[in-house]
C-alpha positions as CSV (number, residue, x, y, z in Angstrom):
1,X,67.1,-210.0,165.0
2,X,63.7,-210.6,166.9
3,X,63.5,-214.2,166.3
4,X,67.2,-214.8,168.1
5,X,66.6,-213.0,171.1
6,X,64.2,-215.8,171.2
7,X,67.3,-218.4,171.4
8,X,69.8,-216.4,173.4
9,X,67.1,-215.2,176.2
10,X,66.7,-218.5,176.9
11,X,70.1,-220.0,177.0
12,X,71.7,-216.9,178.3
13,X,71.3,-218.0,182.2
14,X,72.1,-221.5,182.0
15,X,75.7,-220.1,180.3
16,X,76.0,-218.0,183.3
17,X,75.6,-221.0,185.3
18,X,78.1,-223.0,183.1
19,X,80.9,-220.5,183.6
20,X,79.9,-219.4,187.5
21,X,82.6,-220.5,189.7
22,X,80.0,-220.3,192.7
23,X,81.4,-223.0,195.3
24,X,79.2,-225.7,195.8
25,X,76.9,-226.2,198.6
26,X,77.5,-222.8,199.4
27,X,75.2,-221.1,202.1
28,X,75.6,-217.9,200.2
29,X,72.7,-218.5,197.9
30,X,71.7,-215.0,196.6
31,X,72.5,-213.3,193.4
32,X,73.0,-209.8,192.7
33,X,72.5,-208.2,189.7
34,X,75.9,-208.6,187.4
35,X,77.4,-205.8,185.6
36,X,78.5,-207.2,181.8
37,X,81.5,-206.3,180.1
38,X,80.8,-205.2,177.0
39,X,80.0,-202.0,175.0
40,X,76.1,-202.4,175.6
41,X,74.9,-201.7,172.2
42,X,74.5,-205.2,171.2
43,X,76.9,-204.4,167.8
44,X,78.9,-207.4,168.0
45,X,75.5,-209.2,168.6
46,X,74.0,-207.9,166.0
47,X,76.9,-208.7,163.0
48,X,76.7,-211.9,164.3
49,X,73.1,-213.0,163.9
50,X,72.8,-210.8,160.3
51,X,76.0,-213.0,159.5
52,X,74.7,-216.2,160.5
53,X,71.3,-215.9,158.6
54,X,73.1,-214.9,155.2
55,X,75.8,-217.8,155.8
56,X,72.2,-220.2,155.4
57,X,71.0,-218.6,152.8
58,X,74.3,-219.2,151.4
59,X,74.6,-222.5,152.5
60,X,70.9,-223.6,150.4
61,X,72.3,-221.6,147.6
62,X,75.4,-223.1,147.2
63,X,75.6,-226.5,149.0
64,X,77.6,-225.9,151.4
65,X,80.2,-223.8,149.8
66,X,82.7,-221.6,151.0
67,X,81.8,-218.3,151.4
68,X,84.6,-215.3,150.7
69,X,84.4,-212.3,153.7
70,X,84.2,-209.6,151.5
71,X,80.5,-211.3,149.6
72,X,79.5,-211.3,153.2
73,X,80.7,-207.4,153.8
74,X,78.8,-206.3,150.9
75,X,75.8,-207.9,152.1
76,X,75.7,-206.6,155.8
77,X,77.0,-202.8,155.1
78,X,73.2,-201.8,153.4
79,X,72.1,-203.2,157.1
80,X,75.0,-201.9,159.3
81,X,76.5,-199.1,157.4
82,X,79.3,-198.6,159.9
83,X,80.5,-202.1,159.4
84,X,84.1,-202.4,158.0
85,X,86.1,-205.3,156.9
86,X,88.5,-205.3,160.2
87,X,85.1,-205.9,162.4
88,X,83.7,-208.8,159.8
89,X,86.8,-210.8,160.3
90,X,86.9,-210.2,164.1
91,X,83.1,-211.5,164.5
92,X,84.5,-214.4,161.6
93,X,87.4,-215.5,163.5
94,X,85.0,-215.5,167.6
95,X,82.6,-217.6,165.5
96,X,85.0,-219.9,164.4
97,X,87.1,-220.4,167.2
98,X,85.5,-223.5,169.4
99,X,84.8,-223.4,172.9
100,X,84.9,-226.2,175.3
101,X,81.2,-226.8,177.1
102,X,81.8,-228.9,179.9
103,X,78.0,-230.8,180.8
104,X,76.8,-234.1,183.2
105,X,76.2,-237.5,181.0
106,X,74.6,-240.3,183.0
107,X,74.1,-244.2,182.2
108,X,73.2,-247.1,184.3
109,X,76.6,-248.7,184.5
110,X,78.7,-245.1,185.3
111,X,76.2,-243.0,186.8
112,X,76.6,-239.2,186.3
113,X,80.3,-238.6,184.6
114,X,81.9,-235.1,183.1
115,X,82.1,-234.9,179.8
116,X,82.9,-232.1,177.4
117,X,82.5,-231.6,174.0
118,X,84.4,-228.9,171.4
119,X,81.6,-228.8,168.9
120,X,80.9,-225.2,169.2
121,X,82.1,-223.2,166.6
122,X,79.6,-221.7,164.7
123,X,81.2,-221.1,161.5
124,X,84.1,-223.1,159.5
125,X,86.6,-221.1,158.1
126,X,89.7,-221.3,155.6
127,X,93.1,-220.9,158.0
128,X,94.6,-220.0,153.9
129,X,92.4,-217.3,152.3
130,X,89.0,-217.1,155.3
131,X,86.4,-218.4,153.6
132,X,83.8,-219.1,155.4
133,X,80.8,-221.4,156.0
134,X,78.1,-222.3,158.4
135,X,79.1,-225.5,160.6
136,X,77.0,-228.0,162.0
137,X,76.3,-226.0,165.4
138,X,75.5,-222.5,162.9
139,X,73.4,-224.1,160.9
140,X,71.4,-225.4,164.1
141,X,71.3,-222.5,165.9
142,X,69.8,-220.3,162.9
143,X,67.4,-223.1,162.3
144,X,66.3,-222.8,166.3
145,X,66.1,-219.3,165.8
146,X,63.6,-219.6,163.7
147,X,61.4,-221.9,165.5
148,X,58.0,-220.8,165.3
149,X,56.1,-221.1,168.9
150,X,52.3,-219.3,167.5
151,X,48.9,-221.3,168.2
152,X,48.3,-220.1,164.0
153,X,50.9,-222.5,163.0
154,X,50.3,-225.0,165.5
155,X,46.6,-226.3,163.6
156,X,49.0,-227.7,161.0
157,X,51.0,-229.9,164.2
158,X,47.5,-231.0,165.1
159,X,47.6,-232.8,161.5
160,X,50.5,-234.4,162.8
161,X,48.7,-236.4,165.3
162,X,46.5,-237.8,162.3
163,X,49.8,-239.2,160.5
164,X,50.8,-240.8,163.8
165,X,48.0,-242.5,164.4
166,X,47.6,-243.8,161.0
167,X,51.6,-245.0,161.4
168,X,50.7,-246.2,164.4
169,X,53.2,-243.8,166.1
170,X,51.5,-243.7,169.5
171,X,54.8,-242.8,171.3
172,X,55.0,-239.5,169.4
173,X,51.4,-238.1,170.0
174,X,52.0,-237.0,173.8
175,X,55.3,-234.8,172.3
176,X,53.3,-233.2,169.5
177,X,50.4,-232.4,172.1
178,X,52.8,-230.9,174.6
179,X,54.2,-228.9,171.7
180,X,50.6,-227.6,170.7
181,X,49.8,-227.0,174.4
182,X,53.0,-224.8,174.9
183,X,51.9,-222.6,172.0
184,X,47.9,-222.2,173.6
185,X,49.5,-221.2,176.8
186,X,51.9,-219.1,175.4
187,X,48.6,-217.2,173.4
188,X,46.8,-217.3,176.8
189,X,49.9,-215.8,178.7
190,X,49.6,-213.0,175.9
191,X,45.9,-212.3,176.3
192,X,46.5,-212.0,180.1
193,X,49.4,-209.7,179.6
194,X,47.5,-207.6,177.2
195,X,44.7,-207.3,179.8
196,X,46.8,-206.8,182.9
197,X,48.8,-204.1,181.1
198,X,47.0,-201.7,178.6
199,X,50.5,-199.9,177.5
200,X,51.2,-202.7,175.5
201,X,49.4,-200.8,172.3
202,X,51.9,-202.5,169.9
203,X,50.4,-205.9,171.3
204,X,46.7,-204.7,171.7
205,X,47.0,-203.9,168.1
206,X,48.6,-206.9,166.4
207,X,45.7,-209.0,168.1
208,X,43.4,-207.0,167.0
209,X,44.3,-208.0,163.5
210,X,44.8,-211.4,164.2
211,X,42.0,-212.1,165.8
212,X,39.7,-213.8,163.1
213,X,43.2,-216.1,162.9
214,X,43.5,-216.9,166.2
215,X,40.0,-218.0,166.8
216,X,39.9,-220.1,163.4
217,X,43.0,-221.8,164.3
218,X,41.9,-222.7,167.8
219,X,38.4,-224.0,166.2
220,X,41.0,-226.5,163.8
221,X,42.9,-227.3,166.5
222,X,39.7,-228.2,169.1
223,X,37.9,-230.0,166.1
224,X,41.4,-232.5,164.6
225,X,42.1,-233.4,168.6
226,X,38.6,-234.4,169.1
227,X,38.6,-236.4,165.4
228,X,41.4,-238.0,167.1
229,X,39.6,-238.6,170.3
230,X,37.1,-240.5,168.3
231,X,39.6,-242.5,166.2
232,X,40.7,-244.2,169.6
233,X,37.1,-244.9,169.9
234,X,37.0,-247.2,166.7
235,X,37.8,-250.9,167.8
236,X,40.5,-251.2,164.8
237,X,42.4,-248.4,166.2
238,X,41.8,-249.6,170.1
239,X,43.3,-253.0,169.1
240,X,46.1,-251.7,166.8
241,X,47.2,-249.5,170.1
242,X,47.3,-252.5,172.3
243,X,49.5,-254.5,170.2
244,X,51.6,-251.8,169.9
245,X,52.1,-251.0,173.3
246,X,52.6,-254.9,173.9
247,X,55.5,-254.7,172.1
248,X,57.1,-251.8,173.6
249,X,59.4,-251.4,177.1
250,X,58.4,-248.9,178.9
251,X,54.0,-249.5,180.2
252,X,51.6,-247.8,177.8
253,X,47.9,-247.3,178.4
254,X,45.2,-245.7,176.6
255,X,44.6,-243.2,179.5
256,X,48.2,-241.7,179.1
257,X,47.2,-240.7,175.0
258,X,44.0,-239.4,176.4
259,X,45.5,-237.2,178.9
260,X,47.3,-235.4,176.6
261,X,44.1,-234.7,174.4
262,X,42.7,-233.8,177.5
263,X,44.9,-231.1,178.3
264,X,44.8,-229.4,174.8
265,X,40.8,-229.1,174.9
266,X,40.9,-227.7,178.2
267,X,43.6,-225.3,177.2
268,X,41.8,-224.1,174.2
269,X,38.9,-223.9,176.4
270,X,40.9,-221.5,178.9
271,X,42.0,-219.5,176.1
272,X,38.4,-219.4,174.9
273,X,37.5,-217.8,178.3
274,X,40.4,-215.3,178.1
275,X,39.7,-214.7,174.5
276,X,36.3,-213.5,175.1
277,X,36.8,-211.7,178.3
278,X,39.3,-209.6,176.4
279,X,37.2,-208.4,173.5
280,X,34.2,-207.6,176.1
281,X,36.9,-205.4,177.3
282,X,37.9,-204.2,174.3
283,X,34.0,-203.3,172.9
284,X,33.5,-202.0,176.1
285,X,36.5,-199.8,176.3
286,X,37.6,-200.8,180.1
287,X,41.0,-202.5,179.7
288,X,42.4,-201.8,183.1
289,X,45.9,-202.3,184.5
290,X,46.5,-204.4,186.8
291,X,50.3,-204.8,186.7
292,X,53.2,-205.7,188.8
293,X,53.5,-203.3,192.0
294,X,56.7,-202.5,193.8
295,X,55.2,-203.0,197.5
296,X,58.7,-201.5,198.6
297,X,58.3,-198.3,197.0
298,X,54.4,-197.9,197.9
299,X,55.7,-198.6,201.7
300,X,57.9,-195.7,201.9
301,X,55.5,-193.7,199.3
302,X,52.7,-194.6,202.3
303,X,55.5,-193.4,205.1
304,X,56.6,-190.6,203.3
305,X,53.0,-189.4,202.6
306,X,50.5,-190.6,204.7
307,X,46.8,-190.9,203.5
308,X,44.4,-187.7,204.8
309,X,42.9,-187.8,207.8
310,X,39.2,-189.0,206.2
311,X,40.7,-191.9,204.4
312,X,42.3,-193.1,208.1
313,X,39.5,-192.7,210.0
314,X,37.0,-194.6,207.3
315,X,40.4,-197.5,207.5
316,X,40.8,-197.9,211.2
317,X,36.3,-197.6,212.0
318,X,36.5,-200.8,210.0
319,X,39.3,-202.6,210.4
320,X,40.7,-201.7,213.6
321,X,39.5,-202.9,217.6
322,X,37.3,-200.4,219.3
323,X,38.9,-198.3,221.7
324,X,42.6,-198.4,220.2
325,X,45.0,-196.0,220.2
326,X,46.8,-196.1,217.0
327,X,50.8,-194.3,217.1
328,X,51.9,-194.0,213.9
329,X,56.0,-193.8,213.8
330,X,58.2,-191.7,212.0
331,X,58.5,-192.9,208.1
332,X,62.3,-193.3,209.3
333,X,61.9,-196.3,211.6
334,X,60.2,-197.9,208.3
335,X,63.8,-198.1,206.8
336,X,64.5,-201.2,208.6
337,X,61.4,-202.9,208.6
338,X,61.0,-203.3,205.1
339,X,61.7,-206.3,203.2
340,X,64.0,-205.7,199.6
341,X,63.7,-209.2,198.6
342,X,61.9,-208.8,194.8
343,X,59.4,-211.6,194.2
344,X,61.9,-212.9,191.9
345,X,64.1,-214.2,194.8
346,X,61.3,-215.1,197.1
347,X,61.2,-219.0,198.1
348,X,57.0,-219.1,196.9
349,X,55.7,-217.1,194.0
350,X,52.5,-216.9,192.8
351,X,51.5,-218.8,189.9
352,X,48.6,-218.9,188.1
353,X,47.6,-222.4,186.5
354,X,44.0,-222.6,185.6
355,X,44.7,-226.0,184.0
356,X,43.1,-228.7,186.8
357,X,43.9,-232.0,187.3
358,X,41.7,-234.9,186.3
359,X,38.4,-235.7,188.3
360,X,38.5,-238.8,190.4
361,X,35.0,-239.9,188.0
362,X,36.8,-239.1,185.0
363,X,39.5,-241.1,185.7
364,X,37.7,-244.1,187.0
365,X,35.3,-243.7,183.6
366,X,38.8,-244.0,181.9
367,X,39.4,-247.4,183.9
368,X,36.2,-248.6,183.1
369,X,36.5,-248.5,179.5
370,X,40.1,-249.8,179.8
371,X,38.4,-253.0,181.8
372,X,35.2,-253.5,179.9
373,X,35.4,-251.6,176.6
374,X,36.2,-254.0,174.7
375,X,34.6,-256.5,175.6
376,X,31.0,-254.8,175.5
377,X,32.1,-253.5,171.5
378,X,33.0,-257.2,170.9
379,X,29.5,-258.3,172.8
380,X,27.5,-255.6,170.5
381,X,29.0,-256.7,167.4
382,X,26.8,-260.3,167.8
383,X,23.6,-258.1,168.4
384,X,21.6,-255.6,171.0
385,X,22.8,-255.4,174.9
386,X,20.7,-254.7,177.5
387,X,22.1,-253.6,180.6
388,X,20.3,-256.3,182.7
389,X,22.3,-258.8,180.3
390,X,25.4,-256.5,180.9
391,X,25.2,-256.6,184.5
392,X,24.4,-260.3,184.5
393,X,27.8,-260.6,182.9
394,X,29.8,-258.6,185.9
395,X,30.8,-255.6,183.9
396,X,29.4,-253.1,186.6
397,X,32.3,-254.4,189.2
398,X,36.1,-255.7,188.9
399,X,37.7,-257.5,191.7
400,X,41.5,-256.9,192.0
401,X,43.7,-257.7,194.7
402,X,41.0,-258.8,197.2
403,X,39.2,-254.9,196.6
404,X,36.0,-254.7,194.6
405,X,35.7,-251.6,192.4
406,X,32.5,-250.8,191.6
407,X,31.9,-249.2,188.5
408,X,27.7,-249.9,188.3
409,X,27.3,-246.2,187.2
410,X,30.2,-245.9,184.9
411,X,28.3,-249.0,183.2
412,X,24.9,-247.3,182.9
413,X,26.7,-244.0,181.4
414,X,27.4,-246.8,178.7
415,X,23.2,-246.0,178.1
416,X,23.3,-242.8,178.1
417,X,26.1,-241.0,176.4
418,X,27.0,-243.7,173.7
419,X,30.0,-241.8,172.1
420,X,32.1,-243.1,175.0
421,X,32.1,-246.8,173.2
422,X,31.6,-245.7,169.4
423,X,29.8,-243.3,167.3
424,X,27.4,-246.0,165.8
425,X,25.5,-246.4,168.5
426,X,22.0,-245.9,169.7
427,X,19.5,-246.6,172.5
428,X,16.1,-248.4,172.9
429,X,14.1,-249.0,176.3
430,X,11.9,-252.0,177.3
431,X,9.3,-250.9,179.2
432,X,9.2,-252.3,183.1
433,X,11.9,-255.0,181.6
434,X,14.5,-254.3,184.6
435,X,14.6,-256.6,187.8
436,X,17.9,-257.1,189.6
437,X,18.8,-257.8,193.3
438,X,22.4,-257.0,193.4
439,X,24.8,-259.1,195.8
440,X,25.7,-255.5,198.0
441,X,21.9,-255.4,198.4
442,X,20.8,-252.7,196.0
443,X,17.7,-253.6,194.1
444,X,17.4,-252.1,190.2
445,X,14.1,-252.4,188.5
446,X,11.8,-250.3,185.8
447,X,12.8,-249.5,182.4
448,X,15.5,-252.1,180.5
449,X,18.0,-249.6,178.5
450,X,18.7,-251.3,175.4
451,X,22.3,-250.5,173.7
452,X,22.3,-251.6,170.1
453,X,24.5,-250.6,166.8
454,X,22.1,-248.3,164.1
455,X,20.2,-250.5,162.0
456,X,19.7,-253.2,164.6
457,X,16.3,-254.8,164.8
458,X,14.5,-255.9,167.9
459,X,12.5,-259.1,168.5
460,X,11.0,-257.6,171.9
461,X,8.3,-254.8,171.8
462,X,10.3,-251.6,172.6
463,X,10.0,-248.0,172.3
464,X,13.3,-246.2,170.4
């Protein structure tokens, strides 16, 4: 039943929404907590999903058949022994009975239009003798159900970015990464949690025995995405992206794929972070609770019960003007002062994102390499490049739209961290080989960084 309550939980409120009768633009904006008809025991709920998951298992047994009622009774009464035949057909016959959704569809030529759409019955059933069967709509909603969303099963999507790559599939990679970042955040939300609130033992406990897998499947993950990183690195796979994207509508750049790599390493980094910060915790046995507090109740718990007399006087010699009389009031006149708005409904709510948005050098490196990547592989392919031959042929500025960009140390990062172009690279230096007056008036001279593939010979004298 766990992995449904998955599913519902998060369709639940956009079903209230569907079937609200709230007039629009309404002033009257606030929502109070509904009462639901229902018994409350979630029984029907529960027939339901047990059905549903048999009705599969039926369904690859069988392909496709027809189920009869009373195979399905025997198999749900071990589970709910208070099931009888009368309740099976009643949860058979809701299931089966279509309802219409109503939903927006938009195009360029109509704009937004109403449309609706009958396809929801779950199951198909024989009006003759009530067989039964999974429809289309049952058959996808047990397969969502079971939707795994866990960072140990998300190393093997990472593989995924391989076979896309090799296919040449560049539109899927962002989708795979955001589907591998949800799962890391959704592992760092849990750490947090766990660390914020210490009652969760049944939580505390499953990492605990996890743990080894968690960390080995975050290691898989880091080291595939930054294989990948690499593979972008390699000439064939740069020009096999371009023509690619050449050939596509919407604008695609190299930056956009790298973004999304981006955002998985720093996640896993986070989770890192959190990851160790809990088991130093853990060994050294001060998990502390920090969990949500009800400011309204410790108001009136403060008016009700004021602090002793010490604990004031410590309070108001540090925080309060000299020479003040403090009154305090009756804790009745707090009654209409207090605010019973729940951060739920407040218009700003604290959220905490650790992920950051790109540095202003990283993404000007990025641009760089975009401009003048290329053309410096292709240049090192004929032999060594210094960077006084580099700089002689402009790649340390870029003039676009009547603006110079200058990008004179994005270009000497070149010489220093050589992974940036390709892995087969090192460096050599020619000693006192470096003399250039630049047209903004900066002067370079000394040592003459030398930027050669491994296994390159020099003719000049220089030092490796």
């Amino acid at each position: 039943m766990t992995p449904w309550v998955h599913l519902l939980s998060s369709t639940l409120r956009l079903l209230d929404l569907h079937d609200s009768n709230h007039e629009r633009h309404s002033e009257n904006i606030n929502v109070s907590v509904e009462s639901r008809p229902g018994l409350g025991d979630g029984y029907w709920l529960d027939i339901a999903c047990l059905l549903l998951e048999f009705l599969l298992e039926e369904d690859y047994r069988t392909n496709g058949q027809y189920i009869p009622q009373v195979r399905c009774l025997n198999h749900l009464q071990p589970q709910i022994p208070e099931l009888t035949a009368e309740d099976l057909a009643y949860i058979a016959n809701v299931l089966s009975t279509p309802s219409e959704l109503y939903f927006r569809k938009r195009s360029e030529q109509e704009g937004a239009v109403t449309a609706s759409t009958k396809g929801t019955a779950l199951l198909e059933k024989q009006s003759q003798i009530g067989h039964i069967r999974l429809s289309q709509a049952g058959r996808q909603s047990v397969i969502l159900s079971r939707q795994v969303d866990d960072i140990l099963y998300s190393e093997h999507d990472a593989a995924k970015i391989v076979s896309a790559i090799a296919r040449s599939d560049f539109d899927r990679i962002p989708g795979i990464c955001d589907s591998i970042l949800l799962s890391i955040r959704g592992l760092t939300q849990e750490v947090r949690r766990i660390r914020e609130n210490p009652a969760l033992e049944g939580k505390l406990e499953s990492f605990r025995n996890n743990r080894k897998h968690y960390e080995m499947a975050a290691r898989n993950i880091q080291a595939t995405i930054m294989d990948c990183q690499n593979q972008f690195l390699r000439p064939e796979i740069h020009e096999r992206f371009y023509q690619w994207a050449a050939q596509q509508e919407l604008d695609w750049d190299l930056s956009m794929i790298n973004q999304s790599f981006s955002r998985i390493l720093n996640a896993l980094e986070n989770l890192n972070r959190r990851l160790t910060d809990l088991l130093r915790d853990i060994a050294e046995g001060r998990i502390q609770s920090m969990g949500v507090i009800d400011f309204h109740k410790a108001a009136l718990n403060l008016a009700w019960t004021p602090p002793s007399m010490d604990l004031l006087t410590s309070v108001f010699a540090q925080t309060a003007p000299f020479g003040l009389a403090v009154n305090l009031p009756a804790p009745g006149d707090f009654q209409g002062m207090l605010d019973n708005q729940r951060a739920d409904n407040s218009p700003r709510s604290l959220v905490y994102e650790d992920s950051e948005e790109e540095s202003a050098e990283s993404l000007l490196l990025q641009r760089f390499l975009n401009l003048f990547g290329q053309p410096i592989r292709d240049r090192l392919q004929e032999g060594p490049l210094s960077l006084g031959e580099a700089i002689c042929n402009g790649w340390h500025t870029h003039h676009e739209s009547g603006q110079q960009e200058d990008f004179l140390p994005q270009l000497i990062n070149m010489f220093v961290d050589t992974e940036q172009l390709q892995s087969d690279l090192t460096v050599a230096i020619e000693y006192n080989g470096l003399n250039i007056q630049l047209p903004d008036g900066r002067r370079l001279h000394g040592d003459n960084p030398i930027l050669m593939t491994q296994g390159s010979n020099l003719s000049r004298e220089v030092h490796s």
